[in-house]
BATIGU-449987 format. One record per residue (C-alpha): x, y, z; residue in three letters; residue number from 1. Coordinates in pm, 1 decimal, decimal comma. Layout:
BEGIN
PT         u         v         w  residu  num
PT         X         Y         Z     ALA  NUM
...
//
This chain:
BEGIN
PT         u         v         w  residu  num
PT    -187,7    -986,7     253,1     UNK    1
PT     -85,8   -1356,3     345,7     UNK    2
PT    -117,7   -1433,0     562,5     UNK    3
PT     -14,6   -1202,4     283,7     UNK    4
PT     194,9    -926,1     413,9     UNK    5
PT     207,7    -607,9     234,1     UNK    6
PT     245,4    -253,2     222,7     UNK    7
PT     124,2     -33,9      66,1     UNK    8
PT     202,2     228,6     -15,9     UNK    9
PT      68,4     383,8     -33,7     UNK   10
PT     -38,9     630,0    -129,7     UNK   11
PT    -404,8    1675,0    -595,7     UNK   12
PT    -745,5    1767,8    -722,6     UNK   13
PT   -1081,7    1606,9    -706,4     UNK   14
PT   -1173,3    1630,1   -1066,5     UNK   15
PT   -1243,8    1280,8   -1130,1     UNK   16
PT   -1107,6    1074,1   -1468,5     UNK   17
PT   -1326,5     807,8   -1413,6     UNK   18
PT   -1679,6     730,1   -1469,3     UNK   19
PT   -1939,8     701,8   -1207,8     UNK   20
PT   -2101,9     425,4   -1065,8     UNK   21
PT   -2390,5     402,8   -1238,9     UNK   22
PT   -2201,1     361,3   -1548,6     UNK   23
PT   -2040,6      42,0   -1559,8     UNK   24
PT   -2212,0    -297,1   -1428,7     UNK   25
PT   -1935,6    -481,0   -1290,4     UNK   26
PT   -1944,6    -608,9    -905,7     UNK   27
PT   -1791,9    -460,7    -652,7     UNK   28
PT   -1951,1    -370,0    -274,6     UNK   29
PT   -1808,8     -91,0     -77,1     UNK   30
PT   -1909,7    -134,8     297,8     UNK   31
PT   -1853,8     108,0     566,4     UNK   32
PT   -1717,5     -25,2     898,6     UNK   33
PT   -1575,3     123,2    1220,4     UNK   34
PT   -1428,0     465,4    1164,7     UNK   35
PT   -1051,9     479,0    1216,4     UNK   36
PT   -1019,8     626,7    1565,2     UNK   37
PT    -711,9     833,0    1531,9     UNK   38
PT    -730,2    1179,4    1393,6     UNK   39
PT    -810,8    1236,6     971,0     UNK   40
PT    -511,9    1219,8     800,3     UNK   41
PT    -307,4    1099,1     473,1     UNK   42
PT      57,4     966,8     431,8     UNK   43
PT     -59,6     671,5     705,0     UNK   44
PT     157,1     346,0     628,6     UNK   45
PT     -22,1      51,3     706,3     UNK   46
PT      70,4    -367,9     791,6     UNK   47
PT    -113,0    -703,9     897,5     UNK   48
PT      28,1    -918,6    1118,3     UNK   49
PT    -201,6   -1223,5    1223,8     UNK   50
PT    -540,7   -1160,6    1264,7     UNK   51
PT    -471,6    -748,0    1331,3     UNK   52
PT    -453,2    -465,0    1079,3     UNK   53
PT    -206,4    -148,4    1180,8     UNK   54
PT    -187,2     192,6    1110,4     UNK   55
PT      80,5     456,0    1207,4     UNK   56
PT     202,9     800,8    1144,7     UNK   57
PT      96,3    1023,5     865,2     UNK   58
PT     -45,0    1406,4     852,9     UNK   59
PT    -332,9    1610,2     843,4     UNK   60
PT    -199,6    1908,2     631,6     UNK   61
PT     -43,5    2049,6     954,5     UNK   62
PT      55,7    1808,5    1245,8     UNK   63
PT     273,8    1511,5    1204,5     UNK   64
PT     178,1    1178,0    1363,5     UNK   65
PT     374,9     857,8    1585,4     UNK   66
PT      63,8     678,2    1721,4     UNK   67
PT      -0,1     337,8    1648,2     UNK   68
PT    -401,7     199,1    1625,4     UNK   69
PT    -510,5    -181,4    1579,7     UNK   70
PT    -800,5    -271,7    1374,3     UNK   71
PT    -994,9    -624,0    1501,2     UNK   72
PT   -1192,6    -693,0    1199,2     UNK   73
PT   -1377,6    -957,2    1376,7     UNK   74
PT   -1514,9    -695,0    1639,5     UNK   75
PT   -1542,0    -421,3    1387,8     UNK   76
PT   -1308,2    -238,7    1635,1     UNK   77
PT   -1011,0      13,3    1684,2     UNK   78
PT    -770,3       2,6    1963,8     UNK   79
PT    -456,1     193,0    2058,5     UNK   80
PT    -151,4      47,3    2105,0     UNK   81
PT     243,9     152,9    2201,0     UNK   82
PT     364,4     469,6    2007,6     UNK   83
PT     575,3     453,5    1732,4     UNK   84
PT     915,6     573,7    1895,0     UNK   85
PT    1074,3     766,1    1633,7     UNK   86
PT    1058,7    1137,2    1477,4     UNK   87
PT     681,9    1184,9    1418,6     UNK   88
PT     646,7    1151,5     964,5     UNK   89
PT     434,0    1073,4     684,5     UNK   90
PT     492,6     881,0     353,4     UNK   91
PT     730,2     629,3     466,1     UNK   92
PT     703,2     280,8     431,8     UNK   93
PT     577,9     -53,8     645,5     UNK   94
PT     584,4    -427,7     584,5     UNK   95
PT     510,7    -717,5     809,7     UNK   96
PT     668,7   -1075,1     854,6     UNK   97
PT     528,7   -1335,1     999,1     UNK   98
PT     526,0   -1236,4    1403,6     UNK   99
PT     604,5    -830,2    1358,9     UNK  100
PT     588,6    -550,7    1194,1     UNK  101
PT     810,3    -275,4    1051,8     UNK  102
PT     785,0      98,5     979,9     UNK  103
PT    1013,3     322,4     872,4     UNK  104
PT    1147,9     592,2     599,0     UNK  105
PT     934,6     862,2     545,7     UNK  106
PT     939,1    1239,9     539,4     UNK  107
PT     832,4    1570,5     791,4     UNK  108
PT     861,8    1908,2     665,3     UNK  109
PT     677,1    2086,7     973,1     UNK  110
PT    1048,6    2234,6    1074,1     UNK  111
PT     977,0    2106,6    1426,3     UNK  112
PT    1331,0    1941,6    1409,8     UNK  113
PT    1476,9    2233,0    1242,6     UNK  114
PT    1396,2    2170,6     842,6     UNK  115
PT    1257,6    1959,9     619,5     UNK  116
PT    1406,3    1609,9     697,5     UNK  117
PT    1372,3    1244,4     520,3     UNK  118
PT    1440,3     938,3     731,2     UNK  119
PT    1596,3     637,1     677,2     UNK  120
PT    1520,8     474,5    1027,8     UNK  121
PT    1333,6     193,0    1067,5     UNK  122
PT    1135,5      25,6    1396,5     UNK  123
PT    1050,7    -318,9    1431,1     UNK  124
PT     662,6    -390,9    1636,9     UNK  125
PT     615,7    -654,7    1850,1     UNK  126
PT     185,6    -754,7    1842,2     UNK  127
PT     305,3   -1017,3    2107,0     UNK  128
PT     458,8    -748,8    2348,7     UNK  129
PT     282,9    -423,7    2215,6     UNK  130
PT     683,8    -300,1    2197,3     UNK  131
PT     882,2    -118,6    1955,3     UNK  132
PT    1269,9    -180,9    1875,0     UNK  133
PT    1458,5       2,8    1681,2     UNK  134
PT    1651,1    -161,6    1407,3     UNK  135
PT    1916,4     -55,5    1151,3     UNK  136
PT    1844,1     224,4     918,5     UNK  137
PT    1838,8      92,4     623,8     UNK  138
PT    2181,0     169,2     441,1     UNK  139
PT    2061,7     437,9     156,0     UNK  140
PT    2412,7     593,1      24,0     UNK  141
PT    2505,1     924,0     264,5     UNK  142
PT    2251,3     846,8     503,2     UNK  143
PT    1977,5    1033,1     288,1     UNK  144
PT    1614,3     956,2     370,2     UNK  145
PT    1303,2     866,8     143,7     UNK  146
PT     986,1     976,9     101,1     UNK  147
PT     739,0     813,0    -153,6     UNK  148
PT     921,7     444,9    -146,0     UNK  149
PT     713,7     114,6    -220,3     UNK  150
PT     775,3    -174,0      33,4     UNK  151
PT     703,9    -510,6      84,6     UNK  152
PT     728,7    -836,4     334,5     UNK  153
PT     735,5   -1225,2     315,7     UNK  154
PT     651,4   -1439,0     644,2     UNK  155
PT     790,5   -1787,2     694,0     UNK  156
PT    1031,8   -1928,1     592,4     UNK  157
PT    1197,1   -1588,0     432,7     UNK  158
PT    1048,3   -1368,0     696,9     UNK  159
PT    1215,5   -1094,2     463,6     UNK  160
PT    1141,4    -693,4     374,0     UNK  161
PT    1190,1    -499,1      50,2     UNK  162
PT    1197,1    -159,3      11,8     UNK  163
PT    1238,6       2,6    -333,7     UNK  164
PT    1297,4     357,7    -465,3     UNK  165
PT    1149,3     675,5    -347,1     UNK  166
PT    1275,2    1043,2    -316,5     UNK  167
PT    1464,1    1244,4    -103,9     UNK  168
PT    1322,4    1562,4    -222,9     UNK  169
PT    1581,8    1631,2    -476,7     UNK  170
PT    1634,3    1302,1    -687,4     UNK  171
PT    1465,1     951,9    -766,7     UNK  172
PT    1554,6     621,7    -690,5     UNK  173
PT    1586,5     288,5    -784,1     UNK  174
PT    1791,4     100,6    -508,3     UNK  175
PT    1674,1    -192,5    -360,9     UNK  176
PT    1738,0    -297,6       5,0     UNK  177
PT    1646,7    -593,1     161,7     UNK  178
PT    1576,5    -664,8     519,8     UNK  179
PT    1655,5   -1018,0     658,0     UNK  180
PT    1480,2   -1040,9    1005,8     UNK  181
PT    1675,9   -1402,7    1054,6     UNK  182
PT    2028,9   -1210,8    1096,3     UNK  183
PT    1892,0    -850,4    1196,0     UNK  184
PT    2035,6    -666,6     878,9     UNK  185
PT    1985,0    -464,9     595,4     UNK  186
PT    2169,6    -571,0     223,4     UNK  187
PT    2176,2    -348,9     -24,8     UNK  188
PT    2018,3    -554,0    -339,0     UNK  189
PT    2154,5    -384,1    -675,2     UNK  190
PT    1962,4    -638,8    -881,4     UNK  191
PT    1621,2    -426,8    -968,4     UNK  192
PT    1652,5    -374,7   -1301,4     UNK  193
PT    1373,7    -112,6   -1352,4     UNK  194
PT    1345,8     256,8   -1383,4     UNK  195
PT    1386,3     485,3   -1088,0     UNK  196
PT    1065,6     456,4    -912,2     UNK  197
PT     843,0     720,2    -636,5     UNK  198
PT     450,4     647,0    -548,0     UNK  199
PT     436,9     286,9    -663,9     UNK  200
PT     231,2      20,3    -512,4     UNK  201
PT     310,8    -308,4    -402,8     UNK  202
PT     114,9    -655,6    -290,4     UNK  203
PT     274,5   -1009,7    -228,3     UNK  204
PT     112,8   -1348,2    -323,8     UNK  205
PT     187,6   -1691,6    -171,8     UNK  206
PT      86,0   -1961,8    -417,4     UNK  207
PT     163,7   -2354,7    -387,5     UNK  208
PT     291,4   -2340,0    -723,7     UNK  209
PT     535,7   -2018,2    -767,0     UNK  210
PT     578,0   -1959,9    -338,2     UNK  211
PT     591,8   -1572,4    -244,0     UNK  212
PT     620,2   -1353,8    -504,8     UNK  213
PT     579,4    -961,2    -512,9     UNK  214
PT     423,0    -733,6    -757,0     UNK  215
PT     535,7    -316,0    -778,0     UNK  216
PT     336,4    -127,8   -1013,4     UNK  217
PT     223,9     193,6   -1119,9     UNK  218
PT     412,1     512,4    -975,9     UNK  219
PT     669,9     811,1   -1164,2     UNK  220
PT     975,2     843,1   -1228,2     UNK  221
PT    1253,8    1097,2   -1341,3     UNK  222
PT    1050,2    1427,8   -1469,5     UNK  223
PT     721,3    1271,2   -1270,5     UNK  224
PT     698,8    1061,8   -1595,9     UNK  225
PT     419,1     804,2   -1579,1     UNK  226
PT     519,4     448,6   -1538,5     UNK  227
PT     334,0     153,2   -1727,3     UNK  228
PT     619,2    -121,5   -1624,2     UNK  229
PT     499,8    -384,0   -1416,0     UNK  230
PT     740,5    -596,0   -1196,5     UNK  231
PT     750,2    -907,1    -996,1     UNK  232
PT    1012,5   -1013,9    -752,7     UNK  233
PT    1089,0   -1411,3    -640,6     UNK  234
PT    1258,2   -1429,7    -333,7     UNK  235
PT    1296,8   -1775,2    -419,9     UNK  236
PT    1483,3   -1734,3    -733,6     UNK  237
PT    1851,8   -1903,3    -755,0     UNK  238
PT    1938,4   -1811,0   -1124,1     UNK  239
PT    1969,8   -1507,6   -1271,0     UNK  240
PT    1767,4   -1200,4   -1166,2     UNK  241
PT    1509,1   -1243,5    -854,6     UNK  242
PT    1294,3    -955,2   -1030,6     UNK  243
PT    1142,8   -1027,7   -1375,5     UNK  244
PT     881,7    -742,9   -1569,2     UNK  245
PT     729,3   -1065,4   -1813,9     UNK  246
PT     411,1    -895,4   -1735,9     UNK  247
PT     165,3    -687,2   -1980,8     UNK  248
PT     211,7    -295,4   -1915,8     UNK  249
PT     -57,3    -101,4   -1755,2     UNK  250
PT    -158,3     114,5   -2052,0     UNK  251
PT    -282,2      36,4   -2409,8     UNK  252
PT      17,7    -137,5   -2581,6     UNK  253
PT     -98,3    -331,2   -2815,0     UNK  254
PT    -470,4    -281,2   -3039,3     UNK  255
PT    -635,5    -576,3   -2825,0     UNK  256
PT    -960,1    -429,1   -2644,4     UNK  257
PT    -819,9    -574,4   -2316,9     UNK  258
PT    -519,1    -288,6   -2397,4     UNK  259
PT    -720,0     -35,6   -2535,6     UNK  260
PT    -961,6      16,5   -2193,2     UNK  261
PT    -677,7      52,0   -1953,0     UNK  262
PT    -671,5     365,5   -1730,9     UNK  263
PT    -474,5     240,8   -1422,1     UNK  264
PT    -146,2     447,6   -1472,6     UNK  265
PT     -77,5     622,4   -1179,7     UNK  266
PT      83,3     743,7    -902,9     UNK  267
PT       0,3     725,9    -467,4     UNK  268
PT    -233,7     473,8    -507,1     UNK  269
PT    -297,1     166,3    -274,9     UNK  270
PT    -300,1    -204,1    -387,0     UNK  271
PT    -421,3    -489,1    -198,8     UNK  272
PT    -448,8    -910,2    -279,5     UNK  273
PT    -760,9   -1075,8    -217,3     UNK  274
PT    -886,2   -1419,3    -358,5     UNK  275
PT   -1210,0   -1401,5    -599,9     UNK  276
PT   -1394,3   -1708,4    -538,0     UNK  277
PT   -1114,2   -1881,9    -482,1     UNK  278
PT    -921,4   -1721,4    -826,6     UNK  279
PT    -628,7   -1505,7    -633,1     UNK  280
PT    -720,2   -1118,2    -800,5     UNK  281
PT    -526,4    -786,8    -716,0     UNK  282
PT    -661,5    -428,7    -678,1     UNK  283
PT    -603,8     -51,8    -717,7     UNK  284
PT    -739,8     217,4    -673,2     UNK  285
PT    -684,5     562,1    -581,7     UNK  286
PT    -403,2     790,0    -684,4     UNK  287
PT    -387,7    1055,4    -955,5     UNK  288
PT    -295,4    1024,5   -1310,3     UNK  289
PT    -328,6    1486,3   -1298,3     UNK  290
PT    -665,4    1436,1   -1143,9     UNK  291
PT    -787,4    1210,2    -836,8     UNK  292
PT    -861,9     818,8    -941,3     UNK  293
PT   -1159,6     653,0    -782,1     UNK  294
PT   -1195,0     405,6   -1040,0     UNK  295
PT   -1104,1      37,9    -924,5     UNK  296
PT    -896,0    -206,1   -1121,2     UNK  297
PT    -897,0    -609,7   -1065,6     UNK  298
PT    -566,1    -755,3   -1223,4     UNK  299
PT    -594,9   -1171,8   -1278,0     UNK  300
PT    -287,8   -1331,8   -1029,5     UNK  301
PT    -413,6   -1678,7   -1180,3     UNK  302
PT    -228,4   -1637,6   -1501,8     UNK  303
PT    -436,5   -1493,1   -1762,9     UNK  304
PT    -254,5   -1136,7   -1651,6     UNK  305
PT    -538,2    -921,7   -1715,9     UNK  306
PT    -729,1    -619,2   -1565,0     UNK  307
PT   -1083,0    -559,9   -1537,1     UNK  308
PT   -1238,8    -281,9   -1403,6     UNK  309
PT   -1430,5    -344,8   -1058,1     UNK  310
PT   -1728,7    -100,3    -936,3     UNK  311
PT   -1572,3     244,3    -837,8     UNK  312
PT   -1517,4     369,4    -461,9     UNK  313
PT   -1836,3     548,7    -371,0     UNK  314
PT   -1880,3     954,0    -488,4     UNK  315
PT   -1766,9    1172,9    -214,0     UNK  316
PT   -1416,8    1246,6    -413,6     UNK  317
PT   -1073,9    1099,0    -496,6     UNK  318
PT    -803,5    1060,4    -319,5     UNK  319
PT    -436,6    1002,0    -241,6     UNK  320
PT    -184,8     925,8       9,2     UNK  321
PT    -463,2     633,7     142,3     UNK  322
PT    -418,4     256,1     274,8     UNK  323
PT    -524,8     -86,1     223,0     UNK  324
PT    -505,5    -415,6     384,8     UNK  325
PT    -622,0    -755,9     373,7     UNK  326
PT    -713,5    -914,8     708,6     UNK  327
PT    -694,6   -1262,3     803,3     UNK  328
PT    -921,0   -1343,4    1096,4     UNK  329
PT   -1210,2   -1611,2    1225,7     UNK  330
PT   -1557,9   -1514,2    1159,9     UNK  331
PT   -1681,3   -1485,7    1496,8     UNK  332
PT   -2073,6   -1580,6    1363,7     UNK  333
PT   -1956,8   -1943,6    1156,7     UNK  334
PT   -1636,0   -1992,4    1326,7     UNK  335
PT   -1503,3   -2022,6     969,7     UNK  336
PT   -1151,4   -1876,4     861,7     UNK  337
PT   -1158,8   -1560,9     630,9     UNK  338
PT   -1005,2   -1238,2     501,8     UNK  339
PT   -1134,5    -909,5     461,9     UNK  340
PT    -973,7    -649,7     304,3     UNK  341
PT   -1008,1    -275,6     398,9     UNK  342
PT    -938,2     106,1     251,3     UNK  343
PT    -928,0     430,6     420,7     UNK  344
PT    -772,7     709,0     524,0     UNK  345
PT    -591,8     933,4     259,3     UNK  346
PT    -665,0    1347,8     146,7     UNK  347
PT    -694,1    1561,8    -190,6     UNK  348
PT    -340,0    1672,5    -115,6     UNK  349
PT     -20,9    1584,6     -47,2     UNK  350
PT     146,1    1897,8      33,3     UNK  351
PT     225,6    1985,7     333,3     UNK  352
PT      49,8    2338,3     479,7     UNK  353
PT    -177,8    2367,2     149,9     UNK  354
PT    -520,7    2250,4     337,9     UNK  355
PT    -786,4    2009,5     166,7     UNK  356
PT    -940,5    1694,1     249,9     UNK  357
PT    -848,9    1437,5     529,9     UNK  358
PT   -1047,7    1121,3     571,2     UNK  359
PT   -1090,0     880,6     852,3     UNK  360
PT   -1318,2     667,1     693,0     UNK  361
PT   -1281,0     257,9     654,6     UNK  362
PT   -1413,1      18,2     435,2     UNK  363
PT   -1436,7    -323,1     341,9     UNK  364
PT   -1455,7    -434,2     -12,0     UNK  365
PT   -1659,5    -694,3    -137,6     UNK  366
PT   -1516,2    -800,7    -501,7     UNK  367
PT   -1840,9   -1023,2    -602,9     UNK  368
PT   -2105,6    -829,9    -447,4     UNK  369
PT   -2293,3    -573,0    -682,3     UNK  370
PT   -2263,2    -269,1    -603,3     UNK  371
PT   -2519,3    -125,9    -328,3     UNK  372
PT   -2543,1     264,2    -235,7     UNK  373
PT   -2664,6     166,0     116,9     UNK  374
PT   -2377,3       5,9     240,6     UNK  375
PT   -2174,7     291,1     219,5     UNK  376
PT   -2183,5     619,4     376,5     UNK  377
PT   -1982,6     895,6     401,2     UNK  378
PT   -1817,3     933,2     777,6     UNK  379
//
């Protein structure tokens, strides 16, 4: 999202925690567009570079994907572009600078490369050549992979990546390692001053007053405890710590009735930035807190730090393992600059083998619009 660049990360049953549609009266439009043309699947990472949206990898409960697919939200259109060159995964990680892209991290337990294995490789896309490189791995202690990290990117003048935490099947994290694109290296950032971390979410926001900052919420950690901590990292910062958590928790902390109404604790969501009427907002949705989320929450970048709940993603289910995006691009009817931002993809299960639900649906939500069952349609 940025140009704010962002990954999400993204990303179980169906019982839903939430209520319906019908039962709250707060805006929120959920409008089906182009289905994604690569095959259903969930564990997808997913970056914006420009005026293009990306997807790559993920699973569909049995195969393991490397392709690569372009979303033009101007033409409502998917296109294929140069596979991802390494080890075919799910639930790694992606984040964008300001000319490319980078995917990496991530997990396959198929035994197609002889047992369960977690990466810490990364690739660095080229839009401008359709081209893949392969960078560094980023420099996790014994070479041990992640799965389940949260990552993020700034564009210019940092033109910078962050990934944070994660598992490698056995314990979780809470090292910090930052990408500088400038000198083509990883540095291992030991500054993060929060608990370990697996299945957070993450956006960035670029704002005249404060510059880039990033936001990682949400998420477990040791024991799959829930985590209510919400962080935000300066890249800018020259004294003390670049990461400060002077932000209200996620759950009811206090006996305020903005406290008391909060459900958003959770874990495999997807998080996205996109301005209000010109008042820079946040969202979430998705996930599980022991039963799929489909309830959507709109957290207040402008200062007041507050979360209201939006109109929920239409029935049809909850899910994890999804992702999000917001778009930059020209609309091609009024010529006028925009954004759009868009959710899809994502299952009722995260485990590999065990079946469910794999979607290859996309959507673009409206913040201000009320809610309208006709735009939306299951695909």
């Amino acid at each position: 999202m940025k140009v704010q660049r962002l990954l999400f990360i993204v990303a179980m049953s169906v019982v839903l925690f939430s209520c319906g549609n019908s039962s709250n009266n707060n805006n929120g439009d959920w409008v089906t567009r182009a289905v994604f043309n690569g095959q259903n699947r969930i564990g997808s990472v997913a970056f914006t570079v420009g005026d293009t949206g990306y997807i790559s990898t993920g699973f569909d409960g049995q195969y393991y994907y490397n392709d690569l697919w372009a979303y033009d939200p101007a033409g409502n259109a998917w296109s294929e572009k140069d596979t991802f060159p390494g080890p075919r995964r799910a639930l790694g990680v992606a984040f964008a600078t300001q000319n490319f892209g980078y995917v990496g991290g991530g997990w396959n337990a198929s035994g197609l490369y002889g047992s369960v294995l977690y990466f810490n490789d990364f690739y660095q896309y080229s839009p401008a050549t359709n081209a893949w490189t392969q960078i560094g791995s980023m420099p996790v202690p014994g070479n041990a992979g992640r799965k389940f990290a949260v990552a993020f990117g700034f564009g210019d003048p940092y033109d910078i990546g962050g990934v944070l935490g994660g598992t490698d099947g056995q314990y979780v994290y809470k090292d910090f390692y930052v990408w500088n694109e400038k000198s083509m290296s990883w540095s291992a950032d030991n500054d993060y001053p929060g608990p370990k971390r697996q299945g957070a979410v993450s956006w960035t926001y670029n704002s005249a007053k404060t510059g880039y900052q990033a936001y990682v919420v949400t998420g477990t950690g040791d024991n799959n405890t829930n985590l209510t901590d919400f962080w935000r990292y300066s890249p800018a910062a020259t004294a003390g710590s670049k990461w400060d958590n002077n932000l209200r928790r996620i759950a009811g902390v206090t006996d305020q009735s903005y406290d008391a109404g909060y459900r958003i604790v959770r874990t495999n969501a997807i998080a996205w930035q996109q301005d209000n009427n010109g008042v820079p907002k946040a969202y979430i949705t998705f996930g599980s807190n022991g039963a799929s989320q489909i309830d959507c929450w709109e957290y207040d970048l402008s200062g007041t730090d507050l979360w209201t709940q939006k109109n929920n993603f239409p029935p049809g289910g909850g899910r994890v393992g999804a992702v999000a995006m917001t778009i930059p691009y020209t609309d091609p009817k009024t010529q006028q600059r925009t954004s759009g931002s868009y959710v899809g993809l994502g299952g009722t299960s995260l485990a590999s083998g065990l079946g469910g639900t794999y979607y290859s649906d996309w959507t673009q939500f409206f913040p201000n619009l009320p809610y309208n069952p006709d735009d939306y349609y299951a695909q």
